[in-house]
Backbone as a chain_set.jsonl record, in Angstrom:
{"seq": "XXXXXXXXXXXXXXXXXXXXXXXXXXXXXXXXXXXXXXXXXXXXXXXXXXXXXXXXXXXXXXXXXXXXXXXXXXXXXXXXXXXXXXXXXXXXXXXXXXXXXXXXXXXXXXXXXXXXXXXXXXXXXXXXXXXXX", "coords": {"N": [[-10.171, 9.891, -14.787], [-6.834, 10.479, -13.452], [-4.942, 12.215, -11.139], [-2.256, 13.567, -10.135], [-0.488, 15.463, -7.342], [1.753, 17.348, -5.722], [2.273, 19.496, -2.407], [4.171, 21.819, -0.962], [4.695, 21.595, 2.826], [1.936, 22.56, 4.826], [1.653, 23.482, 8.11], [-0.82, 24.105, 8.7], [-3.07, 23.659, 6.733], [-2.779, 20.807, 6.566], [-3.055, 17.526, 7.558], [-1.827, 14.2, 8.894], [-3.24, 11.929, 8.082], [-2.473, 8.638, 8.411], [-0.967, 7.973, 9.829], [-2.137, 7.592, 12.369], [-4.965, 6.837, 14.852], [-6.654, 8.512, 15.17], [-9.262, 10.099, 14.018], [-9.451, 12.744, 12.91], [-7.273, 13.049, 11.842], [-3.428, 13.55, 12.752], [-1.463, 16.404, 13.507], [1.144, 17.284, 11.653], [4.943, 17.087, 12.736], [6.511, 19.866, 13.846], [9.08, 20.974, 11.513], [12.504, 19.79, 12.166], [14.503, 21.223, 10.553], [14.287, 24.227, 9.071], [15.255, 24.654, 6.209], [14.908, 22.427, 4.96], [13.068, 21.424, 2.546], [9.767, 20.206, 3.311], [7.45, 17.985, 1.868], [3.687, 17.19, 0.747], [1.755, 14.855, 0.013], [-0.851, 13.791, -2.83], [-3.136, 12.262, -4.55], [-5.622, 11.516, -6.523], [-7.904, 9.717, -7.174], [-10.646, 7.689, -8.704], [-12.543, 9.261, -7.818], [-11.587, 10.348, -4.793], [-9.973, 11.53, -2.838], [-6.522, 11.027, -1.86], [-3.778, 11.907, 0.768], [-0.953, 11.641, 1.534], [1.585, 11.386, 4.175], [4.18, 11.054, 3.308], [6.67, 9.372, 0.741], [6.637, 6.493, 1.654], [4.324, 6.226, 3.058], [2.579, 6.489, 0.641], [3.466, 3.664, -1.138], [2.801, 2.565, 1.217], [-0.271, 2.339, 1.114], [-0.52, 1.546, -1.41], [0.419, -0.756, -1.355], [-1.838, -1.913, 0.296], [-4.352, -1.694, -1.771], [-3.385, -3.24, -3.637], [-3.65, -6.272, -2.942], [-6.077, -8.056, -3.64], [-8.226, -9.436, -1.776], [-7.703, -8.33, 1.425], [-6.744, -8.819, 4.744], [-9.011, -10.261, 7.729], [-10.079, -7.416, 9.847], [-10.179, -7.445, 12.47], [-9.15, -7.083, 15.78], [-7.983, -8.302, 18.819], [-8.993, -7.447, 22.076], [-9.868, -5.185, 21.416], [-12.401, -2.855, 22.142], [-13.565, -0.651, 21.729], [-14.192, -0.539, 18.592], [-14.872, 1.787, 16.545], [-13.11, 3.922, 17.424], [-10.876, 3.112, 17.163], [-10.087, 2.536, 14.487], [-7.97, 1.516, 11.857], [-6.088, 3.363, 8.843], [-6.831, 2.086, 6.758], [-9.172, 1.006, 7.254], [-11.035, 3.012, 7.345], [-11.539, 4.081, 5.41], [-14.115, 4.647, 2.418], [-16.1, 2.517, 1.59], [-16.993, 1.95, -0.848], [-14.759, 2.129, -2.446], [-13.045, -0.269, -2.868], [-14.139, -1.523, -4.147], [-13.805, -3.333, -7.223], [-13.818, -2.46, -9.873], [-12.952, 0.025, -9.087], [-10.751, -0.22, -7.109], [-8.757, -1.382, -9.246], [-8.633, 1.627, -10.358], [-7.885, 3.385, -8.563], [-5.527, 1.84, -7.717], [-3.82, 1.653, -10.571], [-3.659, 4.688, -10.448], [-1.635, 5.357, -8.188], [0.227, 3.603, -8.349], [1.398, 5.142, -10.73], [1.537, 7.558, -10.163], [3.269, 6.979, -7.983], [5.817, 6.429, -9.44], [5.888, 8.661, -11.044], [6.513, 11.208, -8.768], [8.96, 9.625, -7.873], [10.928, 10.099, -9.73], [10.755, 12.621, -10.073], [8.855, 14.089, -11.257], [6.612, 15.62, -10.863], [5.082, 18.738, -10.399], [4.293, 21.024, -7.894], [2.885, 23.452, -8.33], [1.28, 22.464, -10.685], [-0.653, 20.817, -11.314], [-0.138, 17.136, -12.198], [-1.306, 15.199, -14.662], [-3.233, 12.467, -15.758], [-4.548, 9.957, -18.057], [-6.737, 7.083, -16.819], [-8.166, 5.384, -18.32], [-11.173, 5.465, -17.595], [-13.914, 7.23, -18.434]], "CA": [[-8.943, 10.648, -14.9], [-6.172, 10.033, -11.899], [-4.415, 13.881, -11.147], [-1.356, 14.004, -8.353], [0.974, 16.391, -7.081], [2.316, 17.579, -4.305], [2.843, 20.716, -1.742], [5.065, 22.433, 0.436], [3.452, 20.869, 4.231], [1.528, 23.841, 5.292], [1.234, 22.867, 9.066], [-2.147, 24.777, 9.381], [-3.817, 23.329, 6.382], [-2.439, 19.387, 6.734], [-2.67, 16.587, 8.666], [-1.404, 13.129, 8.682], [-4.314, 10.669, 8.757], [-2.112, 7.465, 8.153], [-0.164, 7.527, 11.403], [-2.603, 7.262, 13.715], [-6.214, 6.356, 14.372], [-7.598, 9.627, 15.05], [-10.196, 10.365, 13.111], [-9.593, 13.823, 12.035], [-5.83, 13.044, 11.28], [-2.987, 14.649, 13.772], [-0.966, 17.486, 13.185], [2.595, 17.01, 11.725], [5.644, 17.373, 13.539], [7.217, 20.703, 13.466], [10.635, 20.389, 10.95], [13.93, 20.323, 12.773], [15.64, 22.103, 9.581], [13.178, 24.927, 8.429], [15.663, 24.751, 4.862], [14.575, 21.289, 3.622], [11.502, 21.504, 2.321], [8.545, 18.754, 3.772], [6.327, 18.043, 1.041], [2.256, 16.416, 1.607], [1.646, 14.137, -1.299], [-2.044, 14.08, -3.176], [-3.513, 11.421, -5.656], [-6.979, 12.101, -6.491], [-8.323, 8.621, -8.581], [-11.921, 7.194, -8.458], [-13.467, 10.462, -6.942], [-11.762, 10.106, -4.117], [-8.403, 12.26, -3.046], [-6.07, 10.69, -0.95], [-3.017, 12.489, 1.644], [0.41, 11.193, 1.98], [2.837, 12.538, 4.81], [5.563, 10.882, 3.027], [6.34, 8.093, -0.136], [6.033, 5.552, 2.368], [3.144, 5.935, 3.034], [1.897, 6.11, -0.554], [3.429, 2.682, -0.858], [1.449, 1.437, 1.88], [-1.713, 2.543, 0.543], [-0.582, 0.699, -3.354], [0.313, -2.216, -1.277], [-3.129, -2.616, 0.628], [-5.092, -1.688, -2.665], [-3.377, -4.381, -4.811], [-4.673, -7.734, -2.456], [-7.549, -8.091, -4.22], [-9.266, -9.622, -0.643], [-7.005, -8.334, 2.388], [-7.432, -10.308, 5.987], [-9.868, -9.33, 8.612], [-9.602, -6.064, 10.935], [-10.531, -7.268, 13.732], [-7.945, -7.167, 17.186], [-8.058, -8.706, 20.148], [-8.61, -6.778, 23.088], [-10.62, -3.471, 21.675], [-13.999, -2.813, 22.23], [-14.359, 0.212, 20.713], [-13.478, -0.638, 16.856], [-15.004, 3.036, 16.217], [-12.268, 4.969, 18.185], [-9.19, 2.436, 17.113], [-9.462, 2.55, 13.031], [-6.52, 1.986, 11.171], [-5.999, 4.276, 7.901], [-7.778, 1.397, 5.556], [-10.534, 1.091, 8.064], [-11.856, 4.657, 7.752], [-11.789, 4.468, 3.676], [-15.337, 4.115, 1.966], [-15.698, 0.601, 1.208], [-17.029, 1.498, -2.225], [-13.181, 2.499, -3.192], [-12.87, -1.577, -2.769], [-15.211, -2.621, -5.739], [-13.074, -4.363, -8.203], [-13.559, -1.805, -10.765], [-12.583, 1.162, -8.653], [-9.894, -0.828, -6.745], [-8.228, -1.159, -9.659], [-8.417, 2.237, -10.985], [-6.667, 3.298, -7.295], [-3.713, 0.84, -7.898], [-3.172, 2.497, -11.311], [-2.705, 5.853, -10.193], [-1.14, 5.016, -7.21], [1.524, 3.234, -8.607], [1.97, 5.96, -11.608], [1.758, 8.725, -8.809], [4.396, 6.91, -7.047], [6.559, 6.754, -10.266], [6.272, 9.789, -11.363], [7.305, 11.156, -7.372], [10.17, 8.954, -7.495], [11.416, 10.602, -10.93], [10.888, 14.255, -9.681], [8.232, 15.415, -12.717], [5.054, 16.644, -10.823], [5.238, 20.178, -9.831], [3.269, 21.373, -7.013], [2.126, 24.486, -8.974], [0.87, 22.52, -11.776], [-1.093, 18.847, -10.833], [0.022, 15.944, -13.362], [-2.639, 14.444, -14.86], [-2.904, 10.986, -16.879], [-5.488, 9.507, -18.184], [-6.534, 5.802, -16.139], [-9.223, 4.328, -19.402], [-12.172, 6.268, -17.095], [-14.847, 7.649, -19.449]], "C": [[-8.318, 10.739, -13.512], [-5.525, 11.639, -12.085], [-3.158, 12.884, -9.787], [-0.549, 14.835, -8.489], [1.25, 16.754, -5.744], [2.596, 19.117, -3.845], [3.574, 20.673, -0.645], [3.971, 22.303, 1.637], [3.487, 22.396, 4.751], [0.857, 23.236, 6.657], [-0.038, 23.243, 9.797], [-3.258, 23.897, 8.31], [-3.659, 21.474, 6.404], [-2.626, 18.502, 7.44], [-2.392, 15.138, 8.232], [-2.29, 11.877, 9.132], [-3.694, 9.216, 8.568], [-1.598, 6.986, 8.992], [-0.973, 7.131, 12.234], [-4.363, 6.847, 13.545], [-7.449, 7.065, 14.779], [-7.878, 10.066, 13.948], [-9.864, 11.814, 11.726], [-8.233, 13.542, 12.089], [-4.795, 13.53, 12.516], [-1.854, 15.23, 13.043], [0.604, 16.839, 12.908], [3.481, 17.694, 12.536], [6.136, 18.628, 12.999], [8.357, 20.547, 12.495], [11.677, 21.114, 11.98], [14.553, 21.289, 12.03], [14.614, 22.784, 9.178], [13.851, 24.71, 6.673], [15.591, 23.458, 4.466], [13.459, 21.604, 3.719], [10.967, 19.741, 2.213], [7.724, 18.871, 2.643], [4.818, 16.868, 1.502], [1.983, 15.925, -0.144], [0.296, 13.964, -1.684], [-1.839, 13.718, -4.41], [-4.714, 11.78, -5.057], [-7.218, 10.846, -8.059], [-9.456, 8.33, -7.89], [-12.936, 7.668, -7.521], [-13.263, 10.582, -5.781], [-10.081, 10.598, -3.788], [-7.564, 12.039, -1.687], [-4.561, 11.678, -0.446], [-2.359, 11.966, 2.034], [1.308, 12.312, 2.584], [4.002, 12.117, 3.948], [5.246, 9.566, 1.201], [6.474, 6.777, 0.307], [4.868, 4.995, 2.159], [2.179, 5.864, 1.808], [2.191, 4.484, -1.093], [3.069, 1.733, -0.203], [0.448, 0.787, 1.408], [-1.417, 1.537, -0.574], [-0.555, -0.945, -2.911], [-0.943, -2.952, -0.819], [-4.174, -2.542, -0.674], [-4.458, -2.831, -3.87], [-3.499, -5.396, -4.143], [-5.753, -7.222, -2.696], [-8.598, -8.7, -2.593], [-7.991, -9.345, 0.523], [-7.926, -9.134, 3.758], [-8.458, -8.793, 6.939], [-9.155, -8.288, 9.538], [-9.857, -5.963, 12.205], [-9.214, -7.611, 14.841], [-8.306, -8.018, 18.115], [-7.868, -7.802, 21.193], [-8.929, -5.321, 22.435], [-11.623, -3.56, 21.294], [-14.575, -1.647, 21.546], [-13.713, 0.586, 19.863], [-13.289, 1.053, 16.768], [-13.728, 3.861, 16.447], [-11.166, 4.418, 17.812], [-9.329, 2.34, 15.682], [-8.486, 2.541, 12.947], [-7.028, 2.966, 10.065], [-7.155, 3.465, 7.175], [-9.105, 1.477, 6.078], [-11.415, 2.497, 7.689], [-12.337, 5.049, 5.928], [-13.338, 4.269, 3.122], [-14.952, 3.479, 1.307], [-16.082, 0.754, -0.339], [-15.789, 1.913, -3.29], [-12.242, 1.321, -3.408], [-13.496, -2.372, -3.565], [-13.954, -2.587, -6.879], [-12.978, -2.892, -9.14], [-12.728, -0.016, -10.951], [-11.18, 0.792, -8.288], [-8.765, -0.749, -7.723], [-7.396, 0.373, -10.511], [-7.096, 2.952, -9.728], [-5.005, 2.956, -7.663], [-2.933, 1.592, -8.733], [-2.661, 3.593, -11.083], [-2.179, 6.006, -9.044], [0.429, 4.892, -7.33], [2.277, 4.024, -9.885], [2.222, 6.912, -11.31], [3.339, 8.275, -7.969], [6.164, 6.817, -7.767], [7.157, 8.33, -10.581], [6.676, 10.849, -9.716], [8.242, 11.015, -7.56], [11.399, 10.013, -8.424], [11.656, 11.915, -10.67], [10.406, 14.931, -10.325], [7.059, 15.813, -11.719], [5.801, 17.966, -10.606], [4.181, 20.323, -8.906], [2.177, 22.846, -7.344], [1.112, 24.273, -10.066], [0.47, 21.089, -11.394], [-0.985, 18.347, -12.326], [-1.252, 15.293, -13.454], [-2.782, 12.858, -15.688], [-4.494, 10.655, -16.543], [-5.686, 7.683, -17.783], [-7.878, 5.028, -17.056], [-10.604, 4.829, -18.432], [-12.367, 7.266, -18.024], [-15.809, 8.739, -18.767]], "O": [[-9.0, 11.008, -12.523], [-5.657, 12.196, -13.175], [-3.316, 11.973, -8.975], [0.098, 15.058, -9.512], [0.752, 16.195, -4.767], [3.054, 19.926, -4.652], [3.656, 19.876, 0.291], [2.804, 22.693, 1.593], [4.425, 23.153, 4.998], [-0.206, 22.619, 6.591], [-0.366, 22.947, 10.946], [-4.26, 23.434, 8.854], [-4.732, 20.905, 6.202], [-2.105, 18.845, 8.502], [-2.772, 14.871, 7.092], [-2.168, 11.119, 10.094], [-4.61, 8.392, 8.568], [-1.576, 5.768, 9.173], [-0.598, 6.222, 12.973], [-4.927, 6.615, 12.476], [-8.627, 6.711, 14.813], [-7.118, 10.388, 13.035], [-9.955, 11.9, 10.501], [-7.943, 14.371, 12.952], [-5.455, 13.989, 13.448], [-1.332, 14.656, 12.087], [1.173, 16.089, 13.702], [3.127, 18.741, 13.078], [6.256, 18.683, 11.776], [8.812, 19.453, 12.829], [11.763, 22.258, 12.426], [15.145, 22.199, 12.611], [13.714, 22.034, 8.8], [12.976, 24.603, 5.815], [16.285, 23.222, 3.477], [12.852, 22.001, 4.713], [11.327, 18.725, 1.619], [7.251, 19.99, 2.445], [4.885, 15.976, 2.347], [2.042, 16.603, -1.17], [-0.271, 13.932, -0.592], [-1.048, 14.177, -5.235], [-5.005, 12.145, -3.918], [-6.931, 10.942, -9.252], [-9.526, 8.566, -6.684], [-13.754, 7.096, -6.801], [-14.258, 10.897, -5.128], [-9.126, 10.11, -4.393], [-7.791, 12.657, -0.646], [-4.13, 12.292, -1.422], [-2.692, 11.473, 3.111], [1.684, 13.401, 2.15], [4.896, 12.96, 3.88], [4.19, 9.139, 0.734], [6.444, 5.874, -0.529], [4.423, 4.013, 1.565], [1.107, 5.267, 1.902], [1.174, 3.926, -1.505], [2.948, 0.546, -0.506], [0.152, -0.397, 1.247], [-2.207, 0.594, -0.617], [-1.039, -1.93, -3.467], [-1.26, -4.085, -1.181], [-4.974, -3.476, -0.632], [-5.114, -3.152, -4.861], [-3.483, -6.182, -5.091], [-6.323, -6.25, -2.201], [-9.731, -8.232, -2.487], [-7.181, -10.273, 0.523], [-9.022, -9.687, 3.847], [-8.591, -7.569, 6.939], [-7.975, -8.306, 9.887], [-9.84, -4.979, 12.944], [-8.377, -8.457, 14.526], [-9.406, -8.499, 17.844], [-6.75, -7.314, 21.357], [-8.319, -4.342, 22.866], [-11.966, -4.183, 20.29], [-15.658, -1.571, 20.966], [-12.908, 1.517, 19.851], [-12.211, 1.642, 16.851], [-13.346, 4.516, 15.477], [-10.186, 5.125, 18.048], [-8.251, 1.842, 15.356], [-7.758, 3.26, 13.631], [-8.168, 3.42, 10.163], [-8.256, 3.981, 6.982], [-10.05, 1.949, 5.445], [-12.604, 2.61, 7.987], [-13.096, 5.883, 5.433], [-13.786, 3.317, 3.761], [-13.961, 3.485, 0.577], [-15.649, -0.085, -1.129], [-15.835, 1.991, -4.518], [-11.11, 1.43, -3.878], [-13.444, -3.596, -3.681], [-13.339, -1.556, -7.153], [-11.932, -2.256, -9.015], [-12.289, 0.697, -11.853], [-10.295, 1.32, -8.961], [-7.762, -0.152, -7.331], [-6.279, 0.434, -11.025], [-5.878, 3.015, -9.897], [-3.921, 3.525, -7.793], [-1.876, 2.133, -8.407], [-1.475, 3.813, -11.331], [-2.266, 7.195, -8.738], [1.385, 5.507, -6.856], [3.447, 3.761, -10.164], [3.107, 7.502, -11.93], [4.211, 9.021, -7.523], [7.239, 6.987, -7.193], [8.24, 8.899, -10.447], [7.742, 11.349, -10.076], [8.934, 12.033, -7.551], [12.416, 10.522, -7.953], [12.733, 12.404, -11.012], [10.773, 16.097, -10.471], [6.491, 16.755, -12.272], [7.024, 18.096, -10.666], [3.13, 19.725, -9.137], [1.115, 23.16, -6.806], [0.323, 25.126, -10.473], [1.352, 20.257, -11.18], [-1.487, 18.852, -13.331], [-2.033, 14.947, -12.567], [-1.721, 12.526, -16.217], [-5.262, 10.845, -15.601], [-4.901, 6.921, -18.348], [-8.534, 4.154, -16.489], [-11.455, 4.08, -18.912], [-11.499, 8.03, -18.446], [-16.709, 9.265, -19.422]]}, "num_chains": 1, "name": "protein.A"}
């Protein structure tokens, strides 16, 4: 079962682990306009609950989880991998088995639908069922 929804960015409980390649995530930027409201985006598929600053970045994520084999991670010129992760780097690799992989994609890309459309509520997490028994 895939869940998402979304909250108002609470800059004490949040952070933005997709920007950068600190570990524990870094702190979002203050908002220039306190009257738009920032929202922190949250899919939760294959036991495993992922944190979007934006729908960007949830499109990232759908695009690296649908190449079924993405290319290697290695750079040129850093020695210590540990300390330079990207976002994918830091994921447990068993969220990359074929059978999980796919379940990901699904609510990923039905998370990023329903987003686009304007039905979750942040009071009430959407739920759908992804054929997980």
């Amino acid at each position: 079962m895939a869940r998402w929804w979304f909250e108002p960015l609470d800059m004490e409980r949040h952070r933005d682990f997709m920007s950068t390649c600190h570990i524990g995530g870094m702190e979002f930027e203050p908002p220039r306009d306190r009257l738009i409201e920032r929202r922190v985006y949250f899919v939760e598929a294959a036991g495993f609950t992922f944190q979007f600053a934006s729908l960007g970045q949830l499109r990232e994520a759908l695009g690296h989880f649908e190449r079924r084999v993405n290319p290697s991670s290695r750079r040129p010129g850093v020695s210590l991998e540990h300390y330079w992760q990207r976002w994918f780097e830091r994921l447990p690799q068993w969220l990359f088995e074929e059978r999980r992989r796919v379940r990901v994609v699904s609510a990923l890309s039905r998370a990023l639908q329903a987003f686009g459309s304007g039905t979750p509520k942040h009071d009430a997490p959407s739920t759908a069922a992804d054929g997980e028994s």
